[in-house]
N, C-alpha and C positions, 0 to 999 in steps of 0.2 A: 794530689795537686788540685789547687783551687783555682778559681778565676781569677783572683786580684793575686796569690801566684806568680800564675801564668804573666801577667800582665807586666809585673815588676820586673821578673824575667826580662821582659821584654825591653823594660827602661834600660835598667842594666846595660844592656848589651850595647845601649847607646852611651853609656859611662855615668846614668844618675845613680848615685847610691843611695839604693834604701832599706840599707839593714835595719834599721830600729824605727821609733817612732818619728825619733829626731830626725832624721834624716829626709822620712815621707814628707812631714809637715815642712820641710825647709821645699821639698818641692811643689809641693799643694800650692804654699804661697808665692812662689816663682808663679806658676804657670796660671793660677787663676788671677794673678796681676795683671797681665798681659793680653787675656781672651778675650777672642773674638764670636760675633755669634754667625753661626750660619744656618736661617730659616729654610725649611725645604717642606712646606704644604704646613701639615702638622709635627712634625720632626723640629725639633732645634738642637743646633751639635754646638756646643762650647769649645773653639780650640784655642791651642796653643800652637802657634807654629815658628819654632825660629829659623832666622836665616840663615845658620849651619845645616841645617839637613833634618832635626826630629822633629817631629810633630806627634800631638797627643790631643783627642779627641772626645769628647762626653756628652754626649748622646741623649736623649730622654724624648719623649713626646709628651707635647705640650700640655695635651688635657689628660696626663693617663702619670700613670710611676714607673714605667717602663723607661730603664734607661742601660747607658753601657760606658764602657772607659774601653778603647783604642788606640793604637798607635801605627805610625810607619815614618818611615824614613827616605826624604825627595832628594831625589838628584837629578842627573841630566842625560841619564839612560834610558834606553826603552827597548823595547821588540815588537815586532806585529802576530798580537792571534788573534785568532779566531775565539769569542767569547758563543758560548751554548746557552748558558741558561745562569739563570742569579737565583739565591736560596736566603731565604728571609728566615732570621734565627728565631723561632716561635715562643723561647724563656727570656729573649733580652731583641727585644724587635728592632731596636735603633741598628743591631748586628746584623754581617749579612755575608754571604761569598760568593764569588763567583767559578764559574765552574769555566776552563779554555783548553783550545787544543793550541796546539804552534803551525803556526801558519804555515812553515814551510814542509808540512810533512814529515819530519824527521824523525827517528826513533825519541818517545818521552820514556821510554819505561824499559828496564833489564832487570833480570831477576835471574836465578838458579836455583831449579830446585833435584832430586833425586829423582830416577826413575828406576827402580830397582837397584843395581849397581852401577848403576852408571849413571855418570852426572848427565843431564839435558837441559840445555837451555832455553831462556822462553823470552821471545823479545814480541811487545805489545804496541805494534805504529800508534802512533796521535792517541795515546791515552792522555785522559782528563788532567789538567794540572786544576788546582784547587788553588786559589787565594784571598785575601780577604781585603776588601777596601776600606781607607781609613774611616769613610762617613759614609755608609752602605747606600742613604735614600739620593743621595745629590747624584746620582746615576741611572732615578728612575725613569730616565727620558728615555734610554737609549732601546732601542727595539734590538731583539735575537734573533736568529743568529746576527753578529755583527763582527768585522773586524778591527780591529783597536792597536794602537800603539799604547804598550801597558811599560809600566816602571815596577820592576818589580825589586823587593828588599828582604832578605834573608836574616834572620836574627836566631843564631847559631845555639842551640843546646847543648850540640857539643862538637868540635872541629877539631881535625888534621892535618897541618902542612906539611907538605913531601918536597924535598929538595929537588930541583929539577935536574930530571936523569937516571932520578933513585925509582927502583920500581914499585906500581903501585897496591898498597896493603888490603888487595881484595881476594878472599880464596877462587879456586879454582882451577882451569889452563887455559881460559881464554887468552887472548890475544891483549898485549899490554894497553895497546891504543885503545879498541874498547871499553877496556876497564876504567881508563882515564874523564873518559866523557860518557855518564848516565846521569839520566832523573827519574826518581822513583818515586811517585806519591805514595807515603805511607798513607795515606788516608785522614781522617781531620777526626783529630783528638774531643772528646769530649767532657767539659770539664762541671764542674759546681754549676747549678744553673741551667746544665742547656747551652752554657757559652764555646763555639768553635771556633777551634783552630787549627789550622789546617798547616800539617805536617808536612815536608819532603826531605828525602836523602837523596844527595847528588854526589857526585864526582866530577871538576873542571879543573880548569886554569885561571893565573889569577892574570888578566891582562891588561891592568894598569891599577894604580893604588893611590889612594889618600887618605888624610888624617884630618880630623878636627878635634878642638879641645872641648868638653864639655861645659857650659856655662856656667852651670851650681858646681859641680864637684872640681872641675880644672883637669879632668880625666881625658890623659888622652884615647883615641878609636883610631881604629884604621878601619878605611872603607874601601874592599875589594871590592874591584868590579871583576866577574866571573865566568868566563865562557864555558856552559855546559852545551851539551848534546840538544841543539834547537833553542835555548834561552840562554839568556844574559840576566847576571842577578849582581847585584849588589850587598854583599858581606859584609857584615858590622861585626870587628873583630875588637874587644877592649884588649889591651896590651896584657894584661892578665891572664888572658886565657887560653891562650898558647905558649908554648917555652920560645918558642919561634917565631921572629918576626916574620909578619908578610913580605914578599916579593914579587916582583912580577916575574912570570914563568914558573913559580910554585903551582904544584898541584894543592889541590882541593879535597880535602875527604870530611864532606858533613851534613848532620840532621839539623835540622830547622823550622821555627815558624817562618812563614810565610803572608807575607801582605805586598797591595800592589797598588798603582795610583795607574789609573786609565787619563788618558793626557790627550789622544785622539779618536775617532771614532769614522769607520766607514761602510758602507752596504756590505753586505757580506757576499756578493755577486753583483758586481757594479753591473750597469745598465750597457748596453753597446753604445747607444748615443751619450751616455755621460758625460757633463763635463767635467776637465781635469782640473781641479785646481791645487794650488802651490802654495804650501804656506811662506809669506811674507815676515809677517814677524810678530813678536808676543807687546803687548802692553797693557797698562790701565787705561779706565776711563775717568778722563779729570771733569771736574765743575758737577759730578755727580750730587755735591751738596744741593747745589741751586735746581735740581729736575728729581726731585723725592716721587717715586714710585709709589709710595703710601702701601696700601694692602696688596698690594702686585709684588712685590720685592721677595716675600717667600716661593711665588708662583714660579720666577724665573728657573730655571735649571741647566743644567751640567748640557754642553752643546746646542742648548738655543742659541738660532739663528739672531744675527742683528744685520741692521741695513746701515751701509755707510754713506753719508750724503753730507757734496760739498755744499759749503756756503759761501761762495769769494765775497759778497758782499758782509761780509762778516765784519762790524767797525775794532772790533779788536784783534782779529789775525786774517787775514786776508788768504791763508792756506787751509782755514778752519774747518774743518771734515766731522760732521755731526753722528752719534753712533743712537739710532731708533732700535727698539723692540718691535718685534713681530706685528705686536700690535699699533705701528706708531709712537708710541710712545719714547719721549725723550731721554735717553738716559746718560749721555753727556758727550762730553769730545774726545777725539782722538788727542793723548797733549801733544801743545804748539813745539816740543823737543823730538816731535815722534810721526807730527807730521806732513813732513817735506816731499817725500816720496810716495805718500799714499794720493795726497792730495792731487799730485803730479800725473803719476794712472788716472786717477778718477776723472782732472781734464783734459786726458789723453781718450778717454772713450773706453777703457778695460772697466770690466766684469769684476768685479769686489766683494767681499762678504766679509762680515768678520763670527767667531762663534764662543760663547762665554764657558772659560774654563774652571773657573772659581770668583767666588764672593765673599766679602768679610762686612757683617751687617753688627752695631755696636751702639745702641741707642740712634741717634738721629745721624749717625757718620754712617759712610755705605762708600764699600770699595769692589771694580769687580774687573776683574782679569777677564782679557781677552784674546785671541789669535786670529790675525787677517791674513785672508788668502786672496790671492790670486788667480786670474787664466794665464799671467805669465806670457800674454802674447804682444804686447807691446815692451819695449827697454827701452830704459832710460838711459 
C-alpha cells in the first residue's frame, strides 16, 4: 500500500471515485476550483471544504517541498479528551497526529490473548487512541496536556453490520455486552514516505444515521454516528460496501482510518478560581475586507483569543460589537444578523470573549470563524 493509496481510499469512502485517471483528474479539477488557502506561520494548506461534510487538504511549506494531501470528514459531533502529546510526521511535515485518552476514563482497549490453555483476558484503562488532524500545524497554539471537545470520523477498510439482537461475531466466552462495545488501537500504519495513518478496530452501535450525495460522482454515503466504549465516531459507509444498509440499533464491527477535527480546547486541570464560561454561539466575522491584517493574518491561530467591543455610536448599526485581536488589532464585526444578543450582554455588564476556530485566506478575500462565550450570568 502507498500514500496516495491510502489516501484515495480515503476519498472513496466519501463516494469520489477514482478508479482511473479520468476519474482523479475530474476531481483534481473540482476541488482545486474551489480552494481556499490557510496560512499558518510558514505552512500553507490548500483546501477544499464542502458543505456536505468532506473536506481535503494539501499541505506544503512555503519555502521548502515538503508537502502532504489529507482529508476528514465535519459534522456536528464531538467527545471530550484528554489530548497528551502531537507527533509531527518527519517525511511529509505538513503531517502530523495526535496521540488522547478519553476523558471519561473508560475502558479504550480489549484484547484476548492465550495463556497456556486457557484463554485470559487483558483489558488496558485510558490506552492511547491515535488520530490524525486534517491541517496538523493550525493546532500549534494549543499547549499539553489539554482537554478538547474532538469530532472524530472513521473511514472504514473494511465493516460489519449486525442486526440488532443477533449476537456478536467475536471469538471467545466473554460476555455479549462486552464484546459489543471496544476500541482497539491497532497502531498507525506506516505507508510510502514516512506518511501515518493511524488505525483502529472497534465494536459499537449505530445511534443515529444520515446520508449525503456526493457532489462529482452523485454517490450516495451513509454517515453513522457510533457509540463505542468512551467515543463517539462518525462512519462513512458508501452504499456499496455493505450488503446491508445502515440502521440505527445496528451493531458495528470495523477497522478504520482515523482522523479528527479538535473544535474546543480547555486546561487540562482547570484552576479553582476559574472562570466558567458558556459557549453562545458560532459565527463569522463580516467587513473583514475593510481591516486587512497584512503579514499578521498567517500569525493568527486555531483558539486565539479576540476581544469583543461595543460601539453604540456606531453610524451604521447602533448594536455594532467590534471583534480586536490580541494585539488590538481590528479584524471586523460581529454580523449586524448575529448581533442582537451579544451586543445586549455586553450593555448589560457580562464578561465576553470570543476564540477563532478556522480561517479561509484567498488572495486579498479573508474569512474567519469564530465562537463566543459567555459567564452566562446575566439573561436576557
Amino acid at each position: 500500500m502507498n500514500a496516495r493509496g491510502t489516501m484515495f481510499d480515503l476519498l472513496e469512502c466519501m463516494g469520489y471515485e477514482l478508479k482511473d485517471e479520468q476519474d482523479r483528474s475530474r476531481f483534481i479539477d473540482m476541488a482545486t476550483s474551489r480552494l481556499s488557502v490557510l496560512q499558518i506561520g510558514a505552512w500553507e494548506y490548500l483546501s477544499y471544504r464542502s458543505k456536505q461534510g468532506p473536506e481535503v487538504y494539501f499541505g506544503k511549506e512555503v519555502l521548502d517541498k515538503a508537502n502532504s494531501f489529507s482529508v476528514h470528514f465535519h459534522s456536528f459531533t464531538s467527545q471530550e479528551l484528554l489530548l497528551t502529546e502531537r507527533f509531527p510526521d518527519p517525511e511529509s511535515a505538513p503531517d502530523g497526529l495526535f496521540k488522547a485518552e478519553t476523558a471519561s476514563g473508560e475502558n479504550l482497549y480489549y484484547a484476548e490473548h492465550k495463556a497456556g490453555d486457557e484463554d485470559q483476558e487483558t483489558v488496558r484503562d485510558r490506552m492511547p487512541l491515535v488520530f490524525k488532524p486534517p491541517n496538523f500545524h493550525w493546532y500549534d497554539h494549543i499547549s499539553l496536556p489539554a482537554r478538547a471537545q474532538v469530532q472524530l470520523a472513521a473511514f472504514p477498510k473494511e465493516i460489519e453490520l449486525i442486526q440488532p439482537g443477533s449476537a456478536f461475531p467475536m471469538p471467545g466466552k466473554e460476555s455479549e455486552q462486552k464484546l459489543r462495545f471496544f476500541a482497539s488501537p491497532i497502531g498507525v500504519h506506516l505507508v510510502e514516505k514516512g506518511v501515518f495513518h493511524p488505525i483502529l478496530e472497534f465494536g459499537g452501535m449505530i445511534t443515529a444515521l444520515s446520508v449525503y450525495t456526493n457532489e462529482l460522482s452523485k454517490k450516495l454515503v451513509y454517515v453513522a454516528t457510533v457509540q463505542t466504549v468512551g467515543l463517539t465516531m462518525d462512519v462513512l459507509i458508501p452504499v456499496d460496501m455493505t450488503p446491508l444498509a445502515p440502521a440505527p440499533g445496528m451493531l458495528v464491527h470495523t477497522t478504520c482510518w482515523l482522523t479528527g477535527r479538535i473544535k474546543e480546547v480547555y486546561a487540562a486541570e482547570p484552576l479553582e478560581n476559574a472562570l466558567s464560561w458558556v459557549f453562545l454561539q458560532q459565527t463569522r466575522a463580516a467587513g473583514t475586507f475593510y481591516h486587512d491584517l497584512g503579514e499578521k493574518k498567517p500569525m493568527l491561530g486555531f483558539w486565539d483569543e479576540l476581544t469583543l467591543q461595543r460601539e453604540p455610536d456606531n453610524a451604521y448599526d447602533p448594536r455594532a460589537v467590534a471583534i480586536l485581536t490580541s494585539d488590538g488589532d481590528m479584524l471586523g464585526y460581529i454580523p449586524r444578523d448575529r448581533n442582537q444578543n451579544i451586543a445586549a450582554l455586553l450593555d448589560a455588564g457580562e464578561q465576553m470573549h470570543a476564540r477563532l476556530i478556522f480561517k479561509f485566506l484567498q488572495d486579498s478575500s479573508q474569512e474567519y470563524i469564530l465562537r463566543v462565550y459567555t459567564r452566562s450570568s446575566i439573561r436576557l
